[in-house]
N, C-alpha and C positions, 0 to 999 in steps of 0.2 A: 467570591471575587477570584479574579484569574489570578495566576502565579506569573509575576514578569521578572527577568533578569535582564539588569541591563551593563551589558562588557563594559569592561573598564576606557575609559577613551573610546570608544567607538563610536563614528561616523561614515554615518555611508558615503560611497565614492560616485557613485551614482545620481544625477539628482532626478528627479520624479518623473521630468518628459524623459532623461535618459532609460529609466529604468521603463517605463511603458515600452520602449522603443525594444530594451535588450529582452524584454518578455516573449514580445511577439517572436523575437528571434529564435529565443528558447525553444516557445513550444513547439513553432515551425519544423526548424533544424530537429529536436530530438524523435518527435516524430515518423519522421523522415527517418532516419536511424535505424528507431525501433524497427519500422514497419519493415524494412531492409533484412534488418539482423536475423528478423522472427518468421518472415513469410507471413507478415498479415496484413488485412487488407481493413480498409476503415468501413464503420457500419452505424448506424444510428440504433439510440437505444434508448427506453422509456425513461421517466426520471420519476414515476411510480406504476405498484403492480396491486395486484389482488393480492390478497395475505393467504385468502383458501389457496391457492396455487404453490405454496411453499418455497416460493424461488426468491424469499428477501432476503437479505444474509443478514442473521442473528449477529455476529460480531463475534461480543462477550457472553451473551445472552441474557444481558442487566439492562443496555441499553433502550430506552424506547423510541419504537418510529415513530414521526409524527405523521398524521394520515387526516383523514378528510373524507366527508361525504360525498357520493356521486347520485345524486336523487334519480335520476332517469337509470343509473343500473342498477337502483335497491343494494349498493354496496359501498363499504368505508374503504378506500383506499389507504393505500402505505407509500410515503414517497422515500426509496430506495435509499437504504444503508451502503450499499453495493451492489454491482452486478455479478457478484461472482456466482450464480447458480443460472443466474437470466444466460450469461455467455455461452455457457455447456447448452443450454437446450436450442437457443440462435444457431449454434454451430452445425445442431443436427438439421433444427429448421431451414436453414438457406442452403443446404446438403455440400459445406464444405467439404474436400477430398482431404486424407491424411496429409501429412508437413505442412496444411497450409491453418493459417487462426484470421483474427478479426480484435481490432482494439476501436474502442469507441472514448467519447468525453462522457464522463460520468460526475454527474452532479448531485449531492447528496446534504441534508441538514442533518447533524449528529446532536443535539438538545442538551443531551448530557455529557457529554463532552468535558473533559477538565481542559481549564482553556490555561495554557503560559505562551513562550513563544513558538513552538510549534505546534499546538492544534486550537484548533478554531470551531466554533459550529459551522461555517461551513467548510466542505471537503468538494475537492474537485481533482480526479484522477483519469488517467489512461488506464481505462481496464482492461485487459486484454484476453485470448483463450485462444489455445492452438490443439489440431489435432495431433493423437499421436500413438504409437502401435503400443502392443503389449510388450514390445520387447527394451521401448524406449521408457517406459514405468520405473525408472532405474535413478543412484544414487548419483550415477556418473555421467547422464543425459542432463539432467538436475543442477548438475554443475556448470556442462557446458553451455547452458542458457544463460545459467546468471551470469557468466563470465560475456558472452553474446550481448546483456542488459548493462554491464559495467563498459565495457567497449563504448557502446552507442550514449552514454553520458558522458562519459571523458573525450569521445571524439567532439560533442557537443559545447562543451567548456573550450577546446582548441578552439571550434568555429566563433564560439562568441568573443573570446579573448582578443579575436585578428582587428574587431570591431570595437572594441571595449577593451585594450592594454594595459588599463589602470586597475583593472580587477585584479586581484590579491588571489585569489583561490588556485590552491592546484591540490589533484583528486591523486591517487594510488590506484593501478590500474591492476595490481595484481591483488587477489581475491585471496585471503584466507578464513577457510573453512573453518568451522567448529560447529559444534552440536552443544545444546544447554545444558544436557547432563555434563561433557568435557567442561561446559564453564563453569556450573555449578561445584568441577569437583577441582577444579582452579579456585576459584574462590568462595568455599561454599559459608565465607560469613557475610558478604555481601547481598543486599537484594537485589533481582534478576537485573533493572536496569545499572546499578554500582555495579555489576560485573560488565555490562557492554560498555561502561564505559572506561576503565579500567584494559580491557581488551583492546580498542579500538583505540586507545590513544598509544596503543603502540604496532599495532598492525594498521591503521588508517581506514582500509577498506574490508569488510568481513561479509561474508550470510552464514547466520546463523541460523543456524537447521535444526529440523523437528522441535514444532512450535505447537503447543496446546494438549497432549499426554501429561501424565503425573511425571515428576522426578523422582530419586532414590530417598530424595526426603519428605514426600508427599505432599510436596507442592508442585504447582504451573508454574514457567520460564513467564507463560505470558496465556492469555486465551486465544482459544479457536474455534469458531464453528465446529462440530462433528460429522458435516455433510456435504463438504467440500475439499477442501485442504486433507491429503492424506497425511496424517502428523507424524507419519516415517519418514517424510518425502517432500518436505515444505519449509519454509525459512522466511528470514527479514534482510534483506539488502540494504547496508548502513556501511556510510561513512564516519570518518571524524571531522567534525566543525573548527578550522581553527577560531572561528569569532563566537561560538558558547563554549570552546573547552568542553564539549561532549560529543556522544556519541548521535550520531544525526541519521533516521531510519527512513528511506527512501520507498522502500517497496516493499509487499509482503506479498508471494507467491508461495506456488508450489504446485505438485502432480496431485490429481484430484483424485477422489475415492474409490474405488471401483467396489463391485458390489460386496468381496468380503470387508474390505475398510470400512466402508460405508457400516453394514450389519457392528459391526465389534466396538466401532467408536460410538453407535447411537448407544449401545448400550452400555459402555464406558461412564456416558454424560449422562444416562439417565433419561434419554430422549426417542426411546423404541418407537413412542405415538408418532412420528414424523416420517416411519416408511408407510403411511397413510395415504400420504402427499401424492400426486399425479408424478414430480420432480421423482422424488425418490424411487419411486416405482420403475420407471424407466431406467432409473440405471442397476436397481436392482433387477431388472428382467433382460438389461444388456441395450436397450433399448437408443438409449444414448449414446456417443461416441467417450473412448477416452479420449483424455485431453488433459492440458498443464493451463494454468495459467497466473495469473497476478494482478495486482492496482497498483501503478506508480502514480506518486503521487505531484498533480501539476506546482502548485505549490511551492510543495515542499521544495520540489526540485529547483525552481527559480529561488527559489530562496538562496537554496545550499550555493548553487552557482554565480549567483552572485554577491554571496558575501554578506547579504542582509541576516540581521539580530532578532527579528520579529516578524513571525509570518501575515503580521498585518501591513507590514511596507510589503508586499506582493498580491495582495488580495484584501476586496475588500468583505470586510465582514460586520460585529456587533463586538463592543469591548467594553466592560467597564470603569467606571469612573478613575478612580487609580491606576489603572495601567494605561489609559489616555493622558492621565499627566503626567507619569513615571514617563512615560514613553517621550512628552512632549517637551518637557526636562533634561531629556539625554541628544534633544534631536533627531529622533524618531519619529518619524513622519507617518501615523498608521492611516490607509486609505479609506 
């Protein structure tokens, strides 16, 4: 059964044609934004691949795809956890030039999934992936993106609001950094999410950096693939929710591996058999472009922006039985 929380008094301000109406705004406008802030240009992208090609993204590596038969190519398909290895190889395929990227709609079924109010089986994000030289591989390039990706949401919240004044929500535009070991050693009796939330309910907006290495106490902040995300180099972009009183994670990026990361993290995780891979291979022989990139998520984001409890008033999805009545109880209208 899902985990539901449902705020005390809360009813949305929005009613159901309004919120279609402020969706499409949403996606429109931030869109726009991004594609502005990032230099990128929009591209179509599969919503499954071949699993011998190595370009799914593992996640956690507990998670499983759901896939499916294709009789006519003698192969079980996998339909996409994410694009974040498909982007890197698009990038070299359509032969983008350096500073420029490519963001797609990416649509995804996550099976196992723990469902509450923010996650769902299904998932639907802007994925995105930019080129970028050896000298931009940096802590401080790193920054100036996400801060480029906060910009382009809170400019977004302005546009909807001009449209939508009864909305309640206002974001913190200024970005404070930290790294999990710094939170860890902030609060190191909490577990990783009681420290984001804890943090962020007094800085509002944070990216929290280097996501999926061990800590000083030999634990993970969180997981990461080992074959994309440099975990020196990489983070989660999170606000504060005033309507769950937590911490609300919008995006999870970062600068990608290049071919020493790559080597030391497979080996890190235990996963050396994956420089196998055609994927791997190419960026371990240089093959590939470097690049940074991320998935924000569609979602999530209409959610945060408009103030909604339940990311099933913004999407529809599959819920069960309790949380359709809890929900329907509080006046929650899940779609």
């Amino acid at each position: 059964m899902s985990k539901v929380m449902i705020p005390k008094e809360y009813r949305p301000v929005l009613s159901l044609y309004q919120t279609q109406d402020a969706i499409g705004l949403i996606k429109g406008t931030f869109q726009k934004n991004l594609s502005e802030a990032l230099n990128l240009k929009r591209v179509t992208a599969p919503l499954f691949v071949d699993p011998a090609t190595g370009v799914n993204d593992d996640l956690n590596g507990v998670e499983r795809p759901v896939s499916f038969d294709i009789p006519e190519l003698g192969i079980e398909a996998q339909v996409v956890h994410s694009l974040a290895k498909w982007k890197r190889y698009a990038l070299h395929q359509y032969g983008f030039p350096v500073g420029e990227g490519l963001y797609t709609d990416m649509n995804a079924i996550r099976r196992d999934e723990e469902l509450d109010n923010l996650h769902s089986v299904y998932v639907d994000q802007w994925d995105w992936e930019k080129i970028i030289t050896r000298e931009q591989r940096s802590k401080a390039f790193l920054k100036e993106t996400v801060c480029r990706i906060v910009g382009a949401v809170c400019d977004t919240l302005e546009k909807l609001k001009e449209q939508f004044p009864m909305i309640p929500v206002s974001l913190e535009r200024e970005v404070s950094f930290i790294t999990t070991q710094e939170l860890e050693d902030l609060y190191p009796d909490l577990p990783p999410k009681e420290r984001e939330n804890v943090y962020l309910k007094e800085h509002h907006t944070a990216f929290i950096m280097e996501i999926g290495g061990l800590l000083k106490s030999g634990q993970k902040h969180d997981g990461r693939a080992p074959d994309y995300d440099d975990w020196k180099l990489n983070g989660d972009i999170v606000f504060w929710s005033d309507v769950l009183g937590c911490a609300f994670e919008v995006s999870s990026m970062g600068i990608r591996v290049d071919a020493d990361s790559l080597e030391s993290q497979l080996v890190e995780a235990g996963c050396e058999g994956r420089k196998a891979f055609a994927f791997h291979q190419m960026i371990l022989d240089g093959t590939l472009p470097l690049t940074m990139g991320g998935g924000i998520g569609q979602s999530r984001l209409c959610m945060l922006l408009l103030g909604k409890a339940h990311i099933g008033e913004v999407q529809v999805s599959l819920w069960d039985e309790a949380t359709q009545q809890a929900c329907k109880q509080a006046g929650i209208v899940l779609l």
